[in-house]
C-alpha positions in Angstrom: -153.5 316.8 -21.4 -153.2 313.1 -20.8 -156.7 311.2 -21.6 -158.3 309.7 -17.8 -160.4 307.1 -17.5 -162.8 307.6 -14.3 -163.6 303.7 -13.8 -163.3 302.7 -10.1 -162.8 306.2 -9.2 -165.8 308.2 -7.3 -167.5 310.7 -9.0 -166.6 313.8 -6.5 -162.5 312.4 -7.5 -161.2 315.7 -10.1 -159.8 313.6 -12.6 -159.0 316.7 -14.7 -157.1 318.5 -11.9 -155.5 315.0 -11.5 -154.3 314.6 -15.1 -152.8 318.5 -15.1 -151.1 318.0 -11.7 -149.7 314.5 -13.2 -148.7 315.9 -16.7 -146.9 318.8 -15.1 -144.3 316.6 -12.9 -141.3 315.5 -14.4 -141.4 312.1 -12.8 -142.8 309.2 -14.9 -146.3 308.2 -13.6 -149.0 305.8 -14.5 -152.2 304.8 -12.1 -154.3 302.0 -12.1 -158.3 301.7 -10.7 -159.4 298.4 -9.0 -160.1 297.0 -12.7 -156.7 297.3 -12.9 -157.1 299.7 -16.4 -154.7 302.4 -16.5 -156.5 305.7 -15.5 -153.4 308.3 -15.7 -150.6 307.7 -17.8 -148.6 311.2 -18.1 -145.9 313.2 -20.2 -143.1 312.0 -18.7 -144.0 308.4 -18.9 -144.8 308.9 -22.6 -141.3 310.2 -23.5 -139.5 307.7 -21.8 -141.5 304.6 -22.7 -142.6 305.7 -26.3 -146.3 304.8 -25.2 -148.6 307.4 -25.8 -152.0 308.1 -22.6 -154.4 308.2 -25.7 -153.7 304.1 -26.0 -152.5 303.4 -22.9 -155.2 304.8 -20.4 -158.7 302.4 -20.5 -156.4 299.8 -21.0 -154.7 297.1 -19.4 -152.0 297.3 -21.0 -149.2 298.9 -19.1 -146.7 295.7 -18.8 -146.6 296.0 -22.6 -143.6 298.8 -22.3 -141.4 297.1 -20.1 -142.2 293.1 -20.3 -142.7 290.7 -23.4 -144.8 289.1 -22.2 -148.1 289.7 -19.8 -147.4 289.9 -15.9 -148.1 292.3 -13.5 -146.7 295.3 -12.4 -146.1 296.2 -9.4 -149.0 298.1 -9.2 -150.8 295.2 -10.0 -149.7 293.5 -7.3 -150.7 296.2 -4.2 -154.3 296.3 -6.1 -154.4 292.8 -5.5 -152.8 293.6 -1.9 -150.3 290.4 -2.7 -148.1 289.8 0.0 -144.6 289.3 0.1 -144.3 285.8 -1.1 -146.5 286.5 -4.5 -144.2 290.1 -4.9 -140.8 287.7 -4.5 -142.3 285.4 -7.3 -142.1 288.4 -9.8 -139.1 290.7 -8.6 -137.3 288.4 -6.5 -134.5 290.1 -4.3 -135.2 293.1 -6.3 -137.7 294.9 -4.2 -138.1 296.1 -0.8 -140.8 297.3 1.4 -141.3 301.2 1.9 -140.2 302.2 5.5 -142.6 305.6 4.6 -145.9 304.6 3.1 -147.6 300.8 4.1 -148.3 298.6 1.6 -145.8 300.6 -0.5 -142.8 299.1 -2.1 -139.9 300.2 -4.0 -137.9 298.0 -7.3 -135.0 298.3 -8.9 -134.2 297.0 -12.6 -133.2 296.5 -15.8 -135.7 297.0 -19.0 -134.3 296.3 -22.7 -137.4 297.2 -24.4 -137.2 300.7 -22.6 -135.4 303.4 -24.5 -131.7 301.9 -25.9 -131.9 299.9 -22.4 -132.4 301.7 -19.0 -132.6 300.7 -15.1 -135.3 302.1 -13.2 -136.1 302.7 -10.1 -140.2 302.1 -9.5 -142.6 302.7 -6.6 -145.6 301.7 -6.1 -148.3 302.9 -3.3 -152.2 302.0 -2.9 -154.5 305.2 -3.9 -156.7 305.4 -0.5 -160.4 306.8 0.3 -161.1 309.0 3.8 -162.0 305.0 5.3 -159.0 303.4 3.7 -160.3 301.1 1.0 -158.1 301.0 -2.3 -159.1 303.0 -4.8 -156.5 301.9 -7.2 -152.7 302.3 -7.5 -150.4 304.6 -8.6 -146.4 304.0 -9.5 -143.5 306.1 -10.4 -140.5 305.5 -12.3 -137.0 307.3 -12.6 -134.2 306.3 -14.8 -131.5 305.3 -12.9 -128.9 304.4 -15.8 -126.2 307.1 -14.4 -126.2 305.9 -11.0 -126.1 302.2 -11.9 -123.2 302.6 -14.2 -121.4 305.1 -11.7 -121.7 301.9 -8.9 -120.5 300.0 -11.6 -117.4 301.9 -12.1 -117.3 302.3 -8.3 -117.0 298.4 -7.7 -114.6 298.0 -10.4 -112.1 300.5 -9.1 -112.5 299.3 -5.8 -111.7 295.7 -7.2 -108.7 297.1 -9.2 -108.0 298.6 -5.6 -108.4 295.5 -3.8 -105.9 293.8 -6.3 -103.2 296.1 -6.7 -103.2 296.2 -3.1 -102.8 292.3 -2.3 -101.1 291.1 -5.5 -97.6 292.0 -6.2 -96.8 293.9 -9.6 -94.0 291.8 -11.3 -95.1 288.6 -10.7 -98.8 288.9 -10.4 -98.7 286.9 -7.3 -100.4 287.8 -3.9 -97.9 289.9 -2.0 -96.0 289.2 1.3 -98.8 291.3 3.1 -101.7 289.5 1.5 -99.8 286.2 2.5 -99.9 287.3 6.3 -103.4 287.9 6.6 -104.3 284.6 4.8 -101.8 282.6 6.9 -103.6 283.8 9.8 -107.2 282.6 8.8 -105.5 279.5 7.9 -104.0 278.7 10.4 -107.5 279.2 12.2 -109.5 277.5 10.5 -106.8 274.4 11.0 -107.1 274.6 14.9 -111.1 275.4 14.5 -111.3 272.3 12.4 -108.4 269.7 12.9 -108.0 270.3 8.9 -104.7 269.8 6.9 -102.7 273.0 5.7 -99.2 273.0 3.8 -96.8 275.3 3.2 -93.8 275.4 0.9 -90.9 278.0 0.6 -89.3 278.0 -2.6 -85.9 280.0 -3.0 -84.4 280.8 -6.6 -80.7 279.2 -5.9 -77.7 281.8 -6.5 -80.1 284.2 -7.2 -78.0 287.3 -6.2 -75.4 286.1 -9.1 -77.2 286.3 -11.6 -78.8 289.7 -11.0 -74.7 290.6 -10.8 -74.3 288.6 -14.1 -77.1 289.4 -16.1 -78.7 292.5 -14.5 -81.9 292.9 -12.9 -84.0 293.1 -15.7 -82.9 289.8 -16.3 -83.6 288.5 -12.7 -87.3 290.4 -13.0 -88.0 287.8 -16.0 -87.1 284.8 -14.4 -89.0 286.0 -11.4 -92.0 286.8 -13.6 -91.8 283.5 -15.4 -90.9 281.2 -12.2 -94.4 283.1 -11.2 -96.0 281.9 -14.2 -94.8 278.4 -13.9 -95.9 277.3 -9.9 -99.4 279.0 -11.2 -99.8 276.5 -13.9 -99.1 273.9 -11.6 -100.9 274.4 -8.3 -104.5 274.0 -8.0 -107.3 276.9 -7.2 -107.7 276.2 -3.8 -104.1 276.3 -3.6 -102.7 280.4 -3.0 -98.9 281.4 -3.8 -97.5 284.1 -2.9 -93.9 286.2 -3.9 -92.9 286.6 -0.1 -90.0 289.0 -1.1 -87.3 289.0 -3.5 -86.3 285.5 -4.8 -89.2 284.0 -2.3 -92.0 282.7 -2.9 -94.5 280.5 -0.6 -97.0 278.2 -1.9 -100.1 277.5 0.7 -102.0 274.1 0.2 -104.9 273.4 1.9 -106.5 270.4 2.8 -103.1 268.1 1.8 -99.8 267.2 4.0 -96.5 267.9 3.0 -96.2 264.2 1.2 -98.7 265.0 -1.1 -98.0 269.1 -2.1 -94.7 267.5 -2.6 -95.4 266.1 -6.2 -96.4 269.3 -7.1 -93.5 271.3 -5.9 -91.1 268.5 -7.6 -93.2 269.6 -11.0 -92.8 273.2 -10.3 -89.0 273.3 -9.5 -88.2 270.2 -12.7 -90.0 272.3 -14.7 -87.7 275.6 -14.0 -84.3 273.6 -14.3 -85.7 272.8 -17.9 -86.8 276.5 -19.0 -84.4 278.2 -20.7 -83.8 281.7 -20.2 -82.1 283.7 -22.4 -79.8 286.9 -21.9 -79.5 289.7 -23.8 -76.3 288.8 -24.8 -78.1 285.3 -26.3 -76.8 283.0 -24.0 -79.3 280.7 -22.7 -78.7 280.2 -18.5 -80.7 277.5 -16.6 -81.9 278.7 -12.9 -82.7 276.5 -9.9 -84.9 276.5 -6.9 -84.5 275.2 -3.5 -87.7 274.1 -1.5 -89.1 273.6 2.1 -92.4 271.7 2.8 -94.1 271.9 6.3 -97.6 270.3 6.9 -99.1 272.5 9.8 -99.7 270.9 13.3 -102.1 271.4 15.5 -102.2 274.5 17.8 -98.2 275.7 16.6 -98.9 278.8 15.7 -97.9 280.8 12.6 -94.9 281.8 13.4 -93.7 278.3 14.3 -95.2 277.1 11.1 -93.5 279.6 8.9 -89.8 278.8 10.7 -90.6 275.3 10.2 -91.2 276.1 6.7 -88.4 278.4 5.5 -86.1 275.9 7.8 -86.8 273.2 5.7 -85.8 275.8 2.4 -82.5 276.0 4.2 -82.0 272.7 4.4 -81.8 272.0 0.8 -79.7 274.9 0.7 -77.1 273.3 2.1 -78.0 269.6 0.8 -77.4 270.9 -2.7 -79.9 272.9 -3.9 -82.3 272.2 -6.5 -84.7 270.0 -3.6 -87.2 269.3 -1.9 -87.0 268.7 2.3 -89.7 267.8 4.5 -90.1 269.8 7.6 -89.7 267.1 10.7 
């Protein structure tokens, strides 16, 4: 049976029946009197903690399990009937107020010093007389390592999710139907705003040959590494997208179509200079054609994006291996 201290309790209070009842619940428990010495400190909190009642209770000791230092606990804090401020000082956004018990609240975090490293899960409530002055305090704890590593998992596979679902799998580029929804919230915020947007088409010239020359798998690593190369070049406000087969589409906010243009000369200079090789070990040099369109004000999407991949077509038939300017 846990060891009880009776200081700050009443007399009439059954300490002994208190200590039993806490030693018997699986639920880690320790309570506090106004002195804020530890009165119950039970069986489950012992095994978790390491901390034994027989040095723990009559103390004042119980931030020595989870903190380094000296603080209070949260416990401490509804003794000393702190208000939401003073709690936010020592838990931050990591508590909240019960919506069961007033002038209880509930924390969630992580303690090194507990076990090999566990989260817990602690509340804390005021213990009460028949006229509703504090007695003391008492606070529970449950290890909620499992669940915070399941949520962990959770996020991640909805992130993985999120990506495989907006980024396309050769190139590692967003996908055509990522590009859509982002047009459309760029295009807002231009009208909202009066801000600048871009947008650039870029076209792999001949293309179609030399999958019929060199086979696809060929084609899929000059896709894969024209990818790799506007990436390097374009900033990180700056989103590109593969919009479907040998297209791609380069979104640049905040600059006109003058300015994206020295980065779209980089990008298709530094693709006529890669060498690619076959299979066979012949080394082939691939092109790109490209169409710049600096949004204007209250167009549209749709206009934009004709604008655009007009402009591609342009240096299509110019030559290839360009850049035009949308009018």
């Amino acid at each position: 049976m846990s060891k009880q201290s009776q200081s700050g309790f009443p007399a009439g209070l059954n300490t002994v029946l208190t200590s039993y009842v806490l030693d018997s619940i699986t639920i880690p428990t320790f309570a506090l009197n106004t002195q804020h010495e530890i009165t119950h400190w039970n069986k489950a909190l012992e095994k978790i903690t390491g901390f034994l009642a027989g040095d723990m209770v009559g103390s004042k000791d119980q931030w020595k399990p989870f903190y380094p230092n000296p603080r209070p606990t949260l416990c401490d804090l509804i003794i000393e009937e702190a208000d939401n401020e003073v709690i936010k000082q020592f838990f931050a956004h990591k508590y909240r107020q019960s919506n069961i018990l007033e002038n209880a609240f509930s924390a969630e975090d992580f303690f090194p010093t507990v076990g090999n490293g566990e989260w817990l899960s602690f509340a804390a409530s005021p213990i009460l007389d028949s006229k509703g002055n504090t007695l003391g305090a008492v606070e529970t704890l449950t290890i909620i390592s499992e669940q915070k590593q399941a949520e962990k998992e959770l996020i991640n596979s909805q992130q993985k999710y999120r990506e495989l679902s907006t980024l396309d799998d050769l190139t590692q580029l967003y996908n055509a139907r990522y590009f859509f929804s982002t047009i459309a919230s760029e295009v807002d915020r231009c009208n909202r705003y009066s801000q600048a947007l871009t947008a650039c088409m870029l076209d792999l010239d001949d293309f179609k040959m030399v999958n019929d020359t060199y086979g696809h798998q060929f084609g899929n690593i000059v896709l894969s590494q024209f990818a790799t190369i506007i990436k390097t070049n374009i900033r990180h406000v700056d989103m590109a997208f593969r919009y479907g087969g040998e297209e791609f589409i380069v979104l640049f906010p905040f600059v006109i179509a003058h300015q994206a243009a020295i980065v779209v000369d980089k990008i298709l200079k530094q693709l006529e200079q890669t060498e690619f090789k076959t299979t066979s070990g012949q080394f082939v040099h691939i092109t790109a054609s490209a169409g710049l369109a600096s949004y204007q004000s209250q167009e549209g999407q749709e206009r934009f994006i004709h604008r655009t991949d007009k402009a591609m077509y342009q240096s299509k038939a110019h030559g290839k291996n360009q850049i035009t300017l949308a009018d």
